[in-house]
C-alpha positions in Angstrom: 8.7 -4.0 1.6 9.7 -4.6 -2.1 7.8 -7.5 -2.4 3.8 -7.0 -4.4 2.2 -9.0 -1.3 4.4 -8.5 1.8 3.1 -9.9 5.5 3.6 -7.2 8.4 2.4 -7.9 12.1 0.5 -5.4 13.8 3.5 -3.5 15.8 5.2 -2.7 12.4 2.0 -1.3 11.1 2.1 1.2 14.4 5.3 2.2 14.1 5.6 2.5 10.3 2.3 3.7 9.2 3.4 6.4 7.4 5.8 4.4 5.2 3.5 1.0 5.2 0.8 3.9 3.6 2.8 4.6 1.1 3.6 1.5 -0.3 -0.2 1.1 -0.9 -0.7 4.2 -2.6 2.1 3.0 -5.1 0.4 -0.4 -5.7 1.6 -2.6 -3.0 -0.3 -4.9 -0.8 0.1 -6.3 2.7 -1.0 -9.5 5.0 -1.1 -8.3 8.4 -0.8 -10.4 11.2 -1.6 -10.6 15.0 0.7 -13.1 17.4 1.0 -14.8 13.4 -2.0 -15.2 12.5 -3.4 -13.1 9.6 -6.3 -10.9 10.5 -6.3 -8.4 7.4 -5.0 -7.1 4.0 -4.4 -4.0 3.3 -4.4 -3.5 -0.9 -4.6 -0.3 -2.6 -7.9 0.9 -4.2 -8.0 0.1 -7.7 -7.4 3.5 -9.9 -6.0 5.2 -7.2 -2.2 4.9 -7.7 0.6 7.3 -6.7 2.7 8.1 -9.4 6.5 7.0 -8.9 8.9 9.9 -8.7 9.6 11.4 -12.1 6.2 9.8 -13.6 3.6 12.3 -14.3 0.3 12.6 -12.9 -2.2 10.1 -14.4 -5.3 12.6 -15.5 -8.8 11.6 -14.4 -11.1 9.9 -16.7 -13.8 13.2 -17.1 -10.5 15.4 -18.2 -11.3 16.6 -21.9 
């Protein structure tokens, strides 16, 4: 899953939600596919990005 647009099929997105989930929330994007055909993309909301481990927090755009 290192890869900024990776293709998953539907049975990896059961089974490794979790860890699919948190490759959005740190910027990453997915094609996901049904019997190979791609039926959705999963991209993460612009703004709303996890910071990496070490990085701190990003503060929100009303904080004075």
């Amino acid at each position: 899953m290192s890869s900024a647009r990776g293709e998953i099929n539907q049975r990896d997105l059961r089974m490794r939600s979790r860890e699919i989930m948190d490759a959005v929330e740190r910027g990453e994007s997915f094609t996901v596919t049904r019997y190979g055909r791609e039926i959705a993309e999963l991209v993460p909301i612009r703004g709303r990005r996890r910071p990496a481990a070490g990085e701190p927090p990003a503060q929100p755009d009303n904080a004075s």
